[in-house]
N, C-alpha and C positions, 0 to 999 in steps of 0.2 A: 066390735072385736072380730066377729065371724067376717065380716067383709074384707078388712084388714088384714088381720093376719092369715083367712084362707087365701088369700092373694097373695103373698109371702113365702105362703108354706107350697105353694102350688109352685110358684117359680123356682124354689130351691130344689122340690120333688124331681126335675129333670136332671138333674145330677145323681140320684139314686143309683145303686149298681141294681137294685131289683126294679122289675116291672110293679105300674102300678099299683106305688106304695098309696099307704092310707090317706087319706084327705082329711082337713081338721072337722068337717062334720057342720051341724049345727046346734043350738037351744037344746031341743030335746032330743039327742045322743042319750044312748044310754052309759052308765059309769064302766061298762063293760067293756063297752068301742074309745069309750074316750081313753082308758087306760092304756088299750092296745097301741091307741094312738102315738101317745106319748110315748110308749115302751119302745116305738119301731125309732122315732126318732130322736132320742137316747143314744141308740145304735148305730143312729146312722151313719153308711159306709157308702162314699162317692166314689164314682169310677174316674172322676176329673185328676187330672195330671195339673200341675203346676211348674208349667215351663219357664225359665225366665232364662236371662244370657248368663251363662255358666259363666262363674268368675275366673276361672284358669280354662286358660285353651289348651286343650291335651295335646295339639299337634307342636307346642311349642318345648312343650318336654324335652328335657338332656336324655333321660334313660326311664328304663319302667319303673324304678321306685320313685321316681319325681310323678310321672304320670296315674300311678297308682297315687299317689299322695294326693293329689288333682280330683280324680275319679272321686275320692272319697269327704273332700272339702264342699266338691260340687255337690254330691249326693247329700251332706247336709243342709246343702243351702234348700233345694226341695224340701226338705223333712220338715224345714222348717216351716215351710207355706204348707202343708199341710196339717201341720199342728196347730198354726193358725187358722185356716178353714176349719178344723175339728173344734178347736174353742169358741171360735166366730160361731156354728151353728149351737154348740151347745149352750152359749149364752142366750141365744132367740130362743130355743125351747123352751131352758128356764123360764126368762122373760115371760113367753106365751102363758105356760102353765101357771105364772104366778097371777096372770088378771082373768085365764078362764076361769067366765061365771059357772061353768058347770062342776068347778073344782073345791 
């Protein structure tokens, strides 16, 4: 479990908007650190953008309510990959937390 998923959670850690987030620990953590643990990555808030090709090209625009209309389609398709990153890691936590042995 600790080799697995602290390798996991370490590669995902680089995405963190804080420095130096917690590490999954090991065996004998105490209930105190491992709490914390999980609490931060509950939380967690990545600095990672999710770029992809914008479905409307703004420069193809008739006028600015078309291109605002644009702006605002495209800006959902982002929200979306992110919302999926947000469930994507909150599923692995669960996951973790549900086989850590210290839990």
């Amino acid at each position: 479990f600790f080799d697995v998923f602290g390798a996991a959670f370490k590669r995902q850690s680089r995405f963190s908007e804080k420095r130096n987030p917690p590490q999954l620990g090991g065996p004998d953590d105490d209930e105190e650190s491992v709490k914390k643990f999980y609490d931060f990555w509950y939380g967690f808030k990545s600095w990672r953008e999710f770029p992809h090709e914008d479905e409307w090209d703004l420069a193809e625009a008739e006028c600015r309510e078309d291109r605002r209309w644009m702006e605002r389609n495209n800006a959902k398709m982002r929200e979306k990959g992110k919302k999926y990153e947000r469930e994507r890691i909150r599923d692995f936590v669960e996951r973790a937390e549900a086989i850590d042995p210290r839990m």
